[in-house]
ZAKOL-389438 format. One record per residue: x, z, y of N, C-alpha, C, CB in turn. Coordinates in steps of 0.2 Angstrom, whole numbers, plus 2048, in hexadecimal, padded with zeros to 3 digits. Atoms other than C-alpha are relative to their C-alpha. Glycine has a CB too. Example, Ala and Ser with C-alpha at 12.3 -4.5 7.8 and 13.67 -1.06 7.14 Angstrom:
# ZAKOL-389438
8048007FA83E8277EA8048008067FB806800
7FC7FF7FA8448247FB7FC8038058027F9802
This chain:
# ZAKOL-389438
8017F97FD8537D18318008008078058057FD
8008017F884F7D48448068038037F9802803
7FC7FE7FC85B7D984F7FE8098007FF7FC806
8027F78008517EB8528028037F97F6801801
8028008038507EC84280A8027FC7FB7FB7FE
7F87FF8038657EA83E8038078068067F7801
7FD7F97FB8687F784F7FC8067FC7FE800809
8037F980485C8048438048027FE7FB8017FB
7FB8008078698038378038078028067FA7FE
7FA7FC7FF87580B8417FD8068058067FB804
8027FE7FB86881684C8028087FD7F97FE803
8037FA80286982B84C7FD8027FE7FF803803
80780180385E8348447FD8028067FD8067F9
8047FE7FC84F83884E7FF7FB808802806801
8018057FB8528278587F77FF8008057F97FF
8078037FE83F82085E7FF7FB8027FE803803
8018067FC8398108607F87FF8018047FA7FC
80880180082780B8647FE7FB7FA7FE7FB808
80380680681D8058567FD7FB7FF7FD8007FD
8018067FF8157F785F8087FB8007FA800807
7F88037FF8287F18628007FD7FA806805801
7FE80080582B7F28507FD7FF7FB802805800
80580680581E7EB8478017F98047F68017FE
7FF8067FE8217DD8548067FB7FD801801806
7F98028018327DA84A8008007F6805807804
80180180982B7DC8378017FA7FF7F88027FC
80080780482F7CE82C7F98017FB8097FF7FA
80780180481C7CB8278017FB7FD7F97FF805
7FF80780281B7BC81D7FD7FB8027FE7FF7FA
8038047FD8137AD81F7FB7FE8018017FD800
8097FC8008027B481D7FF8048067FF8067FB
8047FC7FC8057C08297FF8078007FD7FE800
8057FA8048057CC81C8098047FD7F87FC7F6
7FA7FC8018137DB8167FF8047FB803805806
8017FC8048157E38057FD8078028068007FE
8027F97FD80E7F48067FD8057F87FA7FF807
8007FD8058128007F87FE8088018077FF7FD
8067FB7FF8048107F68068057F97F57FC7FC
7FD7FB80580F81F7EE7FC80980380A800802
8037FA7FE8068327EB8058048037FD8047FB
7FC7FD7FD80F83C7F88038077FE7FD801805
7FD7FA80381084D7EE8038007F87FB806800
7FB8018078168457DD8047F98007FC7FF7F9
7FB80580181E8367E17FE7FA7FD8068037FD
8028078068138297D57FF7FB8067F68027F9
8008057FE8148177D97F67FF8008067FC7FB
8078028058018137D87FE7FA8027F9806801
8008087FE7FF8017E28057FD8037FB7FD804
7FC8047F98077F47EB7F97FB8038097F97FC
8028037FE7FC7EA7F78017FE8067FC8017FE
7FF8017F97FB7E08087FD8028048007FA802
8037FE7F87F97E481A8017FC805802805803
7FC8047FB7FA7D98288008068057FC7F8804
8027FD7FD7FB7E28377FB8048038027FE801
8057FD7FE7EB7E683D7FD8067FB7FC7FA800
8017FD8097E87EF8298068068028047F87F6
7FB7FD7FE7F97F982F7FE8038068067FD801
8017F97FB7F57FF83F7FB8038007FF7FF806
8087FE8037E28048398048057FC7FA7FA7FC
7FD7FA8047EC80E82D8048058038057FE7FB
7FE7F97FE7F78178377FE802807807800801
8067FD7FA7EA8198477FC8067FA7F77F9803
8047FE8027DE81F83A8008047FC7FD7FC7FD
7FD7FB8057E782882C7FB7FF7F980080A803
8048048057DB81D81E8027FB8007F97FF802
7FC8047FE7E48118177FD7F87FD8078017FE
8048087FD7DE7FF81B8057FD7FB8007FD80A
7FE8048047E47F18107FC7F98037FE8037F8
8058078007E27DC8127FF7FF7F78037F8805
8028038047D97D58068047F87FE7FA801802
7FF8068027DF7C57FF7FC7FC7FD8057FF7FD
8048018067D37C27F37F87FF8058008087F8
8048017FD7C57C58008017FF8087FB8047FE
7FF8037F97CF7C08107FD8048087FD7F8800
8017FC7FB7CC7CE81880280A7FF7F97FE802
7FF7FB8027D07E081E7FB8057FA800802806
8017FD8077CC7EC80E8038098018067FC7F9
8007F78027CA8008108018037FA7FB804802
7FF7FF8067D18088017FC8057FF8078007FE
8077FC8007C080F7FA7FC7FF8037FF805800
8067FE7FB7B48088047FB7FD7FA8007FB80A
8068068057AD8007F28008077FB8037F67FC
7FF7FA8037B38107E87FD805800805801801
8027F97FD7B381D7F18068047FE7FA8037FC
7F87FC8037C78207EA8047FE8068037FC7F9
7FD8027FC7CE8217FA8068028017FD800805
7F87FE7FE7E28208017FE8068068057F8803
8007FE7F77E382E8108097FF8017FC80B802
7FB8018007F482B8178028068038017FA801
7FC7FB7FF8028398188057FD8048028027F9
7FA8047FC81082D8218027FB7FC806805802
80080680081681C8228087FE8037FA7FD805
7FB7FF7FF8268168218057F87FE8028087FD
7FB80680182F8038238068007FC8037FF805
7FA80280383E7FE8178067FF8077FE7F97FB
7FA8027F984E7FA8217FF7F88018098007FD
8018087FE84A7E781F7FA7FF8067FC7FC7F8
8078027FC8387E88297FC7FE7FC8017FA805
8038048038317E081A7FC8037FB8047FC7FD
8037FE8058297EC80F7FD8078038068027F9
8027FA7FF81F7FC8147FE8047FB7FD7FF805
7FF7FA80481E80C80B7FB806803808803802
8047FD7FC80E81780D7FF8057FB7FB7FC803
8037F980580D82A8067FB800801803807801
8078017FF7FA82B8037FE8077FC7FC7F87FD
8047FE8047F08377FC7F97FE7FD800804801
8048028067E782F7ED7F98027FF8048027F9
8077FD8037D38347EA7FE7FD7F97F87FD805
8018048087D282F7D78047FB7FE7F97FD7FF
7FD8058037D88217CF8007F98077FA7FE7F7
8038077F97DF8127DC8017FB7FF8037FF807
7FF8058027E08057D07F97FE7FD8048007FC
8058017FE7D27FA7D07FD8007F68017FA806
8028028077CF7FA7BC8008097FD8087FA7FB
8007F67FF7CE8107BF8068057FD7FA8047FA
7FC7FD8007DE8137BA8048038068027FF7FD
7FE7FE7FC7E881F7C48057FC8048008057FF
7F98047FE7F68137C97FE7F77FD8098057FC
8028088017F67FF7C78058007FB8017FA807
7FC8048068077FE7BD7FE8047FB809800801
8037FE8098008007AB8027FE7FD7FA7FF7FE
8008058068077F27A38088018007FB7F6801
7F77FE8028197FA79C8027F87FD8018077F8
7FB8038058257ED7988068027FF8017F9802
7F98028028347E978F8037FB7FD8018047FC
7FF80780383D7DB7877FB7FF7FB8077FF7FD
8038028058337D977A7F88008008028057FC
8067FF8008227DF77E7FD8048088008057F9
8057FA7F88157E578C7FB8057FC7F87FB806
8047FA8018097F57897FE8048058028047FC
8037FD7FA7FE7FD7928028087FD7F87FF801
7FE7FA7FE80280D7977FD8068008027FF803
8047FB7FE7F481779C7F87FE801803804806
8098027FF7E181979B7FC8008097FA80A7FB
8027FE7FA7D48177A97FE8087FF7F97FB802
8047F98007CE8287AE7F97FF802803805806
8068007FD7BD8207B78017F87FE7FF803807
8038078017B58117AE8007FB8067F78007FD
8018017FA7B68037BC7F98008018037FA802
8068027FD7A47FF7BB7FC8078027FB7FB7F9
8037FB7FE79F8107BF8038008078018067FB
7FD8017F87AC80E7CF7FE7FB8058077FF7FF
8038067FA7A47FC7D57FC7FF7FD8047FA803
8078008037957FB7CA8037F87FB7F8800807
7FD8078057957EB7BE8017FA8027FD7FF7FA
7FE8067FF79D7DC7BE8058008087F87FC800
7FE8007F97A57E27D18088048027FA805804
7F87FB8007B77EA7CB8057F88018018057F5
């Protein structure tokens, strides 16, 4: 944990620090890249986890459209630029570590890439996994066929 990051701990509310500063001080990995968990701002539902390096993060909170990297195609990823199910972002908000970021969004449809409304679907328990919930929108109707 960075030093900025252990004087937060102890800051006032309503201290301020610059946000170029303070992503300077994220623990990104070795990618380059920082968890970044997508929750609906007015109910609270978990609906993804995906990465951002920084460039994916500041385009999100310049923009208020939230930017994602890709890993799979190694590069920046607008959520719905293939859909059309986009994140708009409500506010953005670090863990105490630096290591995780936290982004209240408002959801356009389903923001799992298989149309359901959230990604975690697959309930477990010691015993067994189950899915949990239907798509609401077929994918191939969301990226056309073969493109989900």
């Amino acid at each position: 944990m960075s030093e900025l990051f252990k004087a937060l701990e102890r800051a006032p509310l309503d201290t301020t620090e610059s946000t170029a500063r303070l992503l300077d001080t994220v623990a990104w990995n070795e990618a380059g890249l920082i968890p970044a968990i997508a929750q609906q701002h007015d109910s609270g539902e978990v609906l993804m986890m995906a990465w951002m390096n920084r460039e994916a993060l500041e385009e999100t909170l310049r923009s208020g459209r939230v930017c994602y990297w890709s890993r799979s195609r190694g590069k920046l990823w607008r959520k719905g630029e293939s859909s059309g199910q986009q994140q708009l972002l409500k506010s953005a908000a670090l863990d105490c570590d630096g290591d995780t970021v936290l982004l209240q969004v408002d959801q356009t449809g389903p923001a799992c890439h298989t149309g359901r409304r959230h990604c975690f679907y697959v309930a477990l328990d010691a015993d067994q996994a189950r899915i949990s919930s239907e798509p609401l929108i077929d994918p191939e109707t969301l990226y056309g066929k073969g493109q989900a």
